[in-house]
Backbone as numpy.savetxt, mean C-alpha at the origin, in Angstrom:
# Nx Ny Nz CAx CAy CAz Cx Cy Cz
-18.93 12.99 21.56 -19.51 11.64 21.51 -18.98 10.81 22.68
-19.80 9.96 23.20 -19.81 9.05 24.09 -18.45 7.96 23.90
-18.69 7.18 25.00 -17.93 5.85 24.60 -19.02 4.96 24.59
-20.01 4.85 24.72 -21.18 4.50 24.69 -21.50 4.68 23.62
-21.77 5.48 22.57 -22.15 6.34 21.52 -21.21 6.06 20.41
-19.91 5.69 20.89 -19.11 5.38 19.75 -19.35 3.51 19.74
-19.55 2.92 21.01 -19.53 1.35 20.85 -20.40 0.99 20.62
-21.99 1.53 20.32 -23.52 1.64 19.44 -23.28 2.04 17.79
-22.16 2.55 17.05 -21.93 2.60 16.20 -21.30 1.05 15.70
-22.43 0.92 14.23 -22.51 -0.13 13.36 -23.10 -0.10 12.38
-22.61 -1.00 11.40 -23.15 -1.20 10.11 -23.53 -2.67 9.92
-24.53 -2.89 9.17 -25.39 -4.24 8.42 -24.57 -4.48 7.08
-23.86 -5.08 6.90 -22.96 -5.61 5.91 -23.69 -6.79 5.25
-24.09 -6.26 3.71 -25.02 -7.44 3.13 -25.04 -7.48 1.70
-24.08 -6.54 1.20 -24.11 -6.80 -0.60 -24.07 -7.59 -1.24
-23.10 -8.51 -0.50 -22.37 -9.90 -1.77 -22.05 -11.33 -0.53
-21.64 -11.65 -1.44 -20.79 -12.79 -0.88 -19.50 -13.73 -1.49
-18.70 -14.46 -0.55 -17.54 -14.70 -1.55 -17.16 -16.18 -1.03
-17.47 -16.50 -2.13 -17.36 -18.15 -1.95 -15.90 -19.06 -2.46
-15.82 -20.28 -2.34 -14.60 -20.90 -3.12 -14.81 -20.85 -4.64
-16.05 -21.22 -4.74 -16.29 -21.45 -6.32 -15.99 -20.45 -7.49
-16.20 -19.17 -6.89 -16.62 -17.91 -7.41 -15.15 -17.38 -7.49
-13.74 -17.79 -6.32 -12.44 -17.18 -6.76 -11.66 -17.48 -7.86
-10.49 -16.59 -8.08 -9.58 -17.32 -8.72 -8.94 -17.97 -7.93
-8.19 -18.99 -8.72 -7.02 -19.93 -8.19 -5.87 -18.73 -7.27
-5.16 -17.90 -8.08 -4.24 -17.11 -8.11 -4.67 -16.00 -7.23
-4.10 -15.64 -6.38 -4.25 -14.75 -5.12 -3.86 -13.17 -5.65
-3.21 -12.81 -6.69 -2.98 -11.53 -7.04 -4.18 -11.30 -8.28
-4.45 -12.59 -8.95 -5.37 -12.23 -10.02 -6.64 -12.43 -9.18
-6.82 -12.29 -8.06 -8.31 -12.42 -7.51 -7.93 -10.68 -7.09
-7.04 -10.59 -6.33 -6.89 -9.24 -5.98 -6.90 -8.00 -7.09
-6.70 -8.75 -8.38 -7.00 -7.37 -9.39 -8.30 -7.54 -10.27
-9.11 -8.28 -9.95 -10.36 -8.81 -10.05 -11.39 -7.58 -9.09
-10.53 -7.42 -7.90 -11.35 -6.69 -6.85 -11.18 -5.29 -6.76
-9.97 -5.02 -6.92 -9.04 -3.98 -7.98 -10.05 -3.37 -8.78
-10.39 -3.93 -9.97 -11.04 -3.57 -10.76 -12.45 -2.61 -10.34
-12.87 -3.89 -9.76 -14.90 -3.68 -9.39 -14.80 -2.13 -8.20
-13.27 -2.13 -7.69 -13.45 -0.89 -6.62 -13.12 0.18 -7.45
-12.33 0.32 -8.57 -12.16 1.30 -9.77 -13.62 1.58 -10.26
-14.30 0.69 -10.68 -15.46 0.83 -11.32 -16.43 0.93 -10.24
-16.41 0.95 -9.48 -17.40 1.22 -8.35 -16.93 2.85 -7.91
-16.07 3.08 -8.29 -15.78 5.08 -7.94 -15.54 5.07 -6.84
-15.30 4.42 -5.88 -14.56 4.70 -4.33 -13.65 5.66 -4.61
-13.47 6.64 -3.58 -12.49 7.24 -3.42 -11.09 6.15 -3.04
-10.18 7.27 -3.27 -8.79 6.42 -3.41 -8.45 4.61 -3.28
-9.41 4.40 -4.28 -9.44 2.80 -4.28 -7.69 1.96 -3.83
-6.70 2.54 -4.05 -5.31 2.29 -4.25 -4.60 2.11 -2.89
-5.47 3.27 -1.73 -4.92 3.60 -0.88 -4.61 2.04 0.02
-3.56 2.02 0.89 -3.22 1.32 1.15 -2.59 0.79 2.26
-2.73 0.39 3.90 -1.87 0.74 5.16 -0.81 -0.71 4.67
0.30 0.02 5.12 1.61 -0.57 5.22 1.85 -0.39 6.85
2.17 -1.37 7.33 2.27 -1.67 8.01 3.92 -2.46 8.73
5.11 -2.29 9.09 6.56 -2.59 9.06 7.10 -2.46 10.70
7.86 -3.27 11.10 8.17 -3.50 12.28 10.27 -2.68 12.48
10.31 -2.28 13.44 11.71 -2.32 13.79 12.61 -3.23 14.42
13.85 -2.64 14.77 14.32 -3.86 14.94 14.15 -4.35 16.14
13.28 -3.28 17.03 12.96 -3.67 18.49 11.20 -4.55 18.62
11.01 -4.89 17.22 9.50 -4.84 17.04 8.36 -4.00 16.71
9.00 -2.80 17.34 7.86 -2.07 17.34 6.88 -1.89 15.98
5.40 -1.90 15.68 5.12 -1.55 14.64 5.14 -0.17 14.69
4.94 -0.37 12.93 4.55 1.09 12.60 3.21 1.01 11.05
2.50 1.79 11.30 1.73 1.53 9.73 1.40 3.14 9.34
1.21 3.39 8.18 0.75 4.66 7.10 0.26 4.16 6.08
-0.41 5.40 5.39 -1.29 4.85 4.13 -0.45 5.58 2.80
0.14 4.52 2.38 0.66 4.29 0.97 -0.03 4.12 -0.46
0.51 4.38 -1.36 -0.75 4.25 -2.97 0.10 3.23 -3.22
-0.67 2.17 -3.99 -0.43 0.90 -5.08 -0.21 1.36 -5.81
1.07 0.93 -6.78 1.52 1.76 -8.04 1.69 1.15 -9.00
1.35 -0.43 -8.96 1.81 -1.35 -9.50 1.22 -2.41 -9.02
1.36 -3.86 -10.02 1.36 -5.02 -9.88 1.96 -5.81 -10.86
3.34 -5.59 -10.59 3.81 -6.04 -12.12 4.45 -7.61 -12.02
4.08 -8.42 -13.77 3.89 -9.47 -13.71 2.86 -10.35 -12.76
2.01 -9.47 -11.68 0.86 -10.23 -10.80 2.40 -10.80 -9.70
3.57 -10.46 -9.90 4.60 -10.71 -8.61 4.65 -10.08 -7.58
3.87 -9.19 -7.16 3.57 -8.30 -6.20 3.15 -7.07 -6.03
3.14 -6.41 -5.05 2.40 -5.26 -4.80 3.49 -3.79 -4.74
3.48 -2.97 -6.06 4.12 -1.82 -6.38 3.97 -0.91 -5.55
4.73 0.00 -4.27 4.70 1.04 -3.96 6.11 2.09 -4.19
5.88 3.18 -4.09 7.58 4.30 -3.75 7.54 4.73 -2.58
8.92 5.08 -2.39 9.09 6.13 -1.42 10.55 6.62 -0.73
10.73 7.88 0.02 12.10 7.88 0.60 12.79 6.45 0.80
13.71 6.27 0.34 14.84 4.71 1.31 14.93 5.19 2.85
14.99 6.30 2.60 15.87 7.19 4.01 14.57 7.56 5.14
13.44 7.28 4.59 12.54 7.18 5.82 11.67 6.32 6.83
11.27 6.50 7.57 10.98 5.73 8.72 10.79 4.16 8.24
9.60 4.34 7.10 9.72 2.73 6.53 10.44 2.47 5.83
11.18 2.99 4.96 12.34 2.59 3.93 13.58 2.22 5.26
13.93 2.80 6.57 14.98 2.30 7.11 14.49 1.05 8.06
13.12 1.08 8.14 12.54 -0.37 8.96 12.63 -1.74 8.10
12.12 -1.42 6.78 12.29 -2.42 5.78 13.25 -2.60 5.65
14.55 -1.89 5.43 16.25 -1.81 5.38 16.71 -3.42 6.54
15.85 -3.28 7.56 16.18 -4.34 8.85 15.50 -4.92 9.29
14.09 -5.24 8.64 13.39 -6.44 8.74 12.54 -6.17 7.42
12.82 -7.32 6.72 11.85 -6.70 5.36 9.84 -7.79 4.81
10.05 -8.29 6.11 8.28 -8.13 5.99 7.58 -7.38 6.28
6.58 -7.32 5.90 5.31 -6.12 5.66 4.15 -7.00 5.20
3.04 -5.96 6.27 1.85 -6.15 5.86 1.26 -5.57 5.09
0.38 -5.19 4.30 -0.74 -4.22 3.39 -1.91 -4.26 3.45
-3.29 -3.50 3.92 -4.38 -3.50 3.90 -5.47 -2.66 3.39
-6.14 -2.91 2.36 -6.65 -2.69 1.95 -8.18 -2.23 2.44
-8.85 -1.45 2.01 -10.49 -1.19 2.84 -11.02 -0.32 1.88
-12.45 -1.03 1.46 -13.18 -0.31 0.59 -14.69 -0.77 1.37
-14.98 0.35 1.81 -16.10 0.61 3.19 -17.52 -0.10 1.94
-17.08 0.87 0.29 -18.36 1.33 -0.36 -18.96 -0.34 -1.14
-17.78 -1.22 -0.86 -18.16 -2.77 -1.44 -18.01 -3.61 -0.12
-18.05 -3.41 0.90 -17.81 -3.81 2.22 -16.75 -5.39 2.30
-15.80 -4.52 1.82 -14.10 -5.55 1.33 -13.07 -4.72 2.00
-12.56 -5.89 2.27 -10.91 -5.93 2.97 -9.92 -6.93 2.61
-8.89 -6.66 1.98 -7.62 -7.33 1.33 -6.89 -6.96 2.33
-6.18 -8.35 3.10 -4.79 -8.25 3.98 -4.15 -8.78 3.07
-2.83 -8.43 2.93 -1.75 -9.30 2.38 -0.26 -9.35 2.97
0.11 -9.83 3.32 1.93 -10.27 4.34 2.91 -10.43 3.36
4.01 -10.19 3.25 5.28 -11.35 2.48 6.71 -9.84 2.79
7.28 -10.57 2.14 8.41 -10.09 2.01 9.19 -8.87 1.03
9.42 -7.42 1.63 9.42 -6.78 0.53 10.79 -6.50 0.66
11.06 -6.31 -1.28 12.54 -6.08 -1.94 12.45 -4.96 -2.45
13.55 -4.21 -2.94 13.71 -2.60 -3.29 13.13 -3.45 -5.21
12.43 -2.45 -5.62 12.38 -2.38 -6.97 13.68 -1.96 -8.11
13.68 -2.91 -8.93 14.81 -2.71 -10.12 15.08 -1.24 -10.26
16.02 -0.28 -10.63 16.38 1.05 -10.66 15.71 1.67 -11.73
15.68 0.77 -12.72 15.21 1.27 -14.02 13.63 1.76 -14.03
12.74 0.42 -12.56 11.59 0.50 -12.61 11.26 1.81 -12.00
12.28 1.92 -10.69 12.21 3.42 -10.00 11.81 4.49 -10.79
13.57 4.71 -11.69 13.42 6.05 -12.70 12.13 5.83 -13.18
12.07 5.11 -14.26 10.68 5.05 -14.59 9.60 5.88 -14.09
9.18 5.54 -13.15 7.85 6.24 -12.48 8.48 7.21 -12.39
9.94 7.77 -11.64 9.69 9.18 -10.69 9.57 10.04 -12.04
9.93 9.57 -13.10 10.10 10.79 -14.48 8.12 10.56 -14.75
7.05 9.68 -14.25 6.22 10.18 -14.45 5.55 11.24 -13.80
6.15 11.27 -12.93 5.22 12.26 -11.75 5.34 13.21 -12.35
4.42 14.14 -11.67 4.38 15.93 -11.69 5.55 16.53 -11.69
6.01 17.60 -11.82 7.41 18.45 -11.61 7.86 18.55 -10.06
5.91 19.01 -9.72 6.18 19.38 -8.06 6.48 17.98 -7.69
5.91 16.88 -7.63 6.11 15.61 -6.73 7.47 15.35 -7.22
8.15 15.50 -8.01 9.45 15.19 -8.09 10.42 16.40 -7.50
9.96 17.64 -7.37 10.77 18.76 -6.60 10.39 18.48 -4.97
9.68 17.65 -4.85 8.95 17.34 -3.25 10.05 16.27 -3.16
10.10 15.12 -3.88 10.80 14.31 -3.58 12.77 14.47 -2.78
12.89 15.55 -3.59 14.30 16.32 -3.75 14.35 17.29 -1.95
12.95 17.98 -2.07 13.39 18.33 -0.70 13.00 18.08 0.37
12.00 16.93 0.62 11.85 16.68 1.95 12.53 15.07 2.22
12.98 16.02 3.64 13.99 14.82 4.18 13.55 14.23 5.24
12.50 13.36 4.37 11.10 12.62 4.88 11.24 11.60 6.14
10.48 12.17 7.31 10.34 11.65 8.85 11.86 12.08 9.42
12.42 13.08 8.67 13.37 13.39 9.48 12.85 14.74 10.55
13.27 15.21 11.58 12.54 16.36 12.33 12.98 17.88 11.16
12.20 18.85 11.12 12.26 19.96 10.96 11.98 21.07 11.34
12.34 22.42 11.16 12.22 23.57 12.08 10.82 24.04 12.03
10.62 24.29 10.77 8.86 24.63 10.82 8.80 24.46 9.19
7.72 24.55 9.02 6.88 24.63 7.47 7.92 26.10 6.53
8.52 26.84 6.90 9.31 27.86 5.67 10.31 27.11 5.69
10.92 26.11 7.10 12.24 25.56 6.04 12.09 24.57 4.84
10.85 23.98 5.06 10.30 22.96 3.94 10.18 23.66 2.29
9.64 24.90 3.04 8.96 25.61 1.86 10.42 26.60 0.78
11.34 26.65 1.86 12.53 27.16 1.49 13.72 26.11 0.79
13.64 24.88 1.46 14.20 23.81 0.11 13.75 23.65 -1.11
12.23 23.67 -0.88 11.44 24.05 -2.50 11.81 24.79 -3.02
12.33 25.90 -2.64 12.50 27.12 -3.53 14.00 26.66 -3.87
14.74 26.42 -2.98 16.45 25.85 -3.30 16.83 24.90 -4.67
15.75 23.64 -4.17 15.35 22.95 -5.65 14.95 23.42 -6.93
14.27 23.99 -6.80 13.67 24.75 -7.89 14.91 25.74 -8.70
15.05 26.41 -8.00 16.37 27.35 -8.11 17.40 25.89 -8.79
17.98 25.37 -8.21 18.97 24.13 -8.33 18.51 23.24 -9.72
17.47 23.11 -10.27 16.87 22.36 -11.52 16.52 23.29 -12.44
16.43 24.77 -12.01 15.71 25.69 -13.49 16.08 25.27 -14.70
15.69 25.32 -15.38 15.65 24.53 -16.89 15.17 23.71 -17.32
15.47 22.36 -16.17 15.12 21.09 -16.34 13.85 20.54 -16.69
13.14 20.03 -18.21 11.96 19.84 -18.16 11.89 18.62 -17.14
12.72 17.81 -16.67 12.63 16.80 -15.93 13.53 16.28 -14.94
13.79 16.32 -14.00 14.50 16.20 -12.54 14.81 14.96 -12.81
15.79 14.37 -12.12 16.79 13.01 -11.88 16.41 12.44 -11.02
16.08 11.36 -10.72 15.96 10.97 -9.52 16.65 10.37 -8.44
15.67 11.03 -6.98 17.43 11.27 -6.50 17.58 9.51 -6.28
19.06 9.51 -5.42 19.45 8.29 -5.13 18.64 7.37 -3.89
18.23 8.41 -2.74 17.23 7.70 -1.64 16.27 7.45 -2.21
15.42 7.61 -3.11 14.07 7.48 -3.50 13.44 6.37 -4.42
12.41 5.84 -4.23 12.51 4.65 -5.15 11.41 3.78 -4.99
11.15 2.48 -5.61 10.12 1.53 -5.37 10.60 0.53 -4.38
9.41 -0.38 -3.72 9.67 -1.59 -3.23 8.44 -2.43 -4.03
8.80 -3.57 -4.14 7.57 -4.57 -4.44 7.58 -5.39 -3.44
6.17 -5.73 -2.75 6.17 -6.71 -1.84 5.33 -8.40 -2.35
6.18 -9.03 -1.70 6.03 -10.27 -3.11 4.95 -10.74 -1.58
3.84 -11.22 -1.93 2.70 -11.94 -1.43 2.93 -13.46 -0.97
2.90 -13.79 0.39 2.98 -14.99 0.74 1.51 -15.32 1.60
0.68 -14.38 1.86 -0.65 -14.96 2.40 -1.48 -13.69 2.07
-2.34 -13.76 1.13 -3.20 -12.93 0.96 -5.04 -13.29 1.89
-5.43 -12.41 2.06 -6.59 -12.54 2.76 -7.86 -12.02 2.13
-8.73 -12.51 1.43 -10.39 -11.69 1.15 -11.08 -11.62 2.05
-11.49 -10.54 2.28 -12.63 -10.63 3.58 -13.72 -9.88 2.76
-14.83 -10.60 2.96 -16.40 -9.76 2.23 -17.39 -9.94 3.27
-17.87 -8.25 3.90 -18.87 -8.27 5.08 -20.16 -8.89 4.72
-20.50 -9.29 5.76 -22.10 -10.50 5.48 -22.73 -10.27 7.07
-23.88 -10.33 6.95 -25.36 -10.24 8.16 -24.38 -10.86 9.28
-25.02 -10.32 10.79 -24.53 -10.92 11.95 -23.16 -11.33 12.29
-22.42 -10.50 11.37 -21.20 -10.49 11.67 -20.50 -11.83 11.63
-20.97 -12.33 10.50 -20.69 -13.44 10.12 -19.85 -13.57 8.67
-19.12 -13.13 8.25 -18.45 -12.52 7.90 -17.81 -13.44 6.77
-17.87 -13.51 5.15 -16.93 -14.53 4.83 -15.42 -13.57 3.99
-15.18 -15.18 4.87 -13.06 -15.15 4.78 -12.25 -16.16 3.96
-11.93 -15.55 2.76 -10.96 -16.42 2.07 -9.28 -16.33 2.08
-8.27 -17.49 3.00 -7.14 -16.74 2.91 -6.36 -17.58 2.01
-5.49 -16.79 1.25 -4.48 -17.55 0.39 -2.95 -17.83 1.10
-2.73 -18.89 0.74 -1.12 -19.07 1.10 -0.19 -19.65 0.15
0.84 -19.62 -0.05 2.02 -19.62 -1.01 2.30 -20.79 -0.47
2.31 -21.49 -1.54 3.32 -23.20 -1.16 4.03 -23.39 -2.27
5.05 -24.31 -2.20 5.59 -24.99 -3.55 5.16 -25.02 -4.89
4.13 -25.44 -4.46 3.13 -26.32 -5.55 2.47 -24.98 -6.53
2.22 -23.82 -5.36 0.90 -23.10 -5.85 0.14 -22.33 -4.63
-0.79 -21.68 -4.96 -1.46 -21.16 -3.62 -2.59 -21.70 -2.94
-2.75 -22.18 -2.00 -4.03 -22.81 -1.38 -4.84 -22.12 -0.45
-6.09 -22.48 -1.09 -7.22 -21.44 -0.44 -8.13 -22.15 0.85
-8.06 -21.65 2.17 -8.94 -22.11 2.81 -10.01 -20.84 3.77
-10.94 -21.72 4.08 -11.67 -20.39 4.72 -11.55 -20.24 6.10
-11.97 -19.01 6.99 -11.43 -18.81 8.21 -12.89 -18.17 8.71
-12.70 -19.01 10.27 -14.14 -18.25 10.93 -14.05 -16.47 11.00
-15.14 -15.74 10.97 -14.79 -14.46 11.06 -14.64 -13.87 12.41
């Protein structure tokens, strides 16, 4: 394909629309409002999620993370290594972005704020829900660290495995775990004709959250 051929690629964005009247007040209960309609609309991995985290030189970095949570509507639930690339970026600057994209309702959720490690209890919690394997995965990869090839990966699995026989349920280890990222500007974006695009962004004040709209 062209570069020509790729900058002629477009879509007519025209399902809905998203007005003031029509939100909630509350910026997480609008977001599980939308939550919902992309569950019930069958998108693939409705959850999925780019995280997005800076170092301490700036640099970004983003990957696609699952929503695991929204608890109390205080923020946005994910896991993962402490000990990897974003668990040690968040370690030294702990804002983060999150973005959301559901092509099949032509929606996009940005959201910014500040993320904190999740309570321990909330951690265990989940990792004792996972699978056996995602919790024997957890145990041996020593995630964004370099490795020799795919059998040494495949050979800690077997080490683990070996190392837990019995166990209907693995411990979880100590690097591994949740963050919640608490929401200080959430963003709705719903595609509309001519690229005209409507934009609702939320922001965190004292008082409450205030909604204004933004050219697209």
């Amino acid at each position: 394909m062209t570069d020509q051929q790729l900058a002629d690629l477009r879509q007519t964005y025209s399902q809905r629309t998203l007005t003031e009247t029509e939100v909630h007040p509350d910026a997480v209960a609008q977001f599980r409002t939308w939550l919902e309609e992309a569950l019930q609309a069958r998108l693939e991995e409705p959850t999925a999620m780019t995280l997005a985290t800076v170092n301490e030189a700036g640099q970004p970095a983003a990957r696609i993370v699952l929503l695991k949570g929204l608890p109390d509507d205080a923020g946005f639930l994910f896991f993962t290594n402490y000990d990897s690339r974003k668990g040690q970026e968040l370690a030294t600057s702990p804002l983060a972005a999150l973005t959301f994209f559901w092509p099949g309702l032509e929606r996009q959720v940005r959201v910014e704020g500040r993320v904190e490690k999740a309570p321990e209890a909330v951690s265990t919690e989940y990792f004792r829900s996972r699978p056996r394997g995602s919790q024997i995965g957890a145990w041996a990869s020593p995630q964004s660290q370099p490795i020799r090839s795919r059998q040494e990966l495949e050979q800690r699995e077997q080490d683990i495995e070996a190392r837990f026989a019995g166990l209907e349920a693995l411990p979880r280890p100590d690097n591994w775990g949740g963050y919640l990222l608490r929401p200080q500007r959430v963003e709705f974006w719903q595609g509309r004709p001519s690229r005209l695009h409507d934009r609702l962004v939320y922001e965190q004040h004292p008082e409450g959250w205030k909604i204004s709209r933004l050219a697209p």
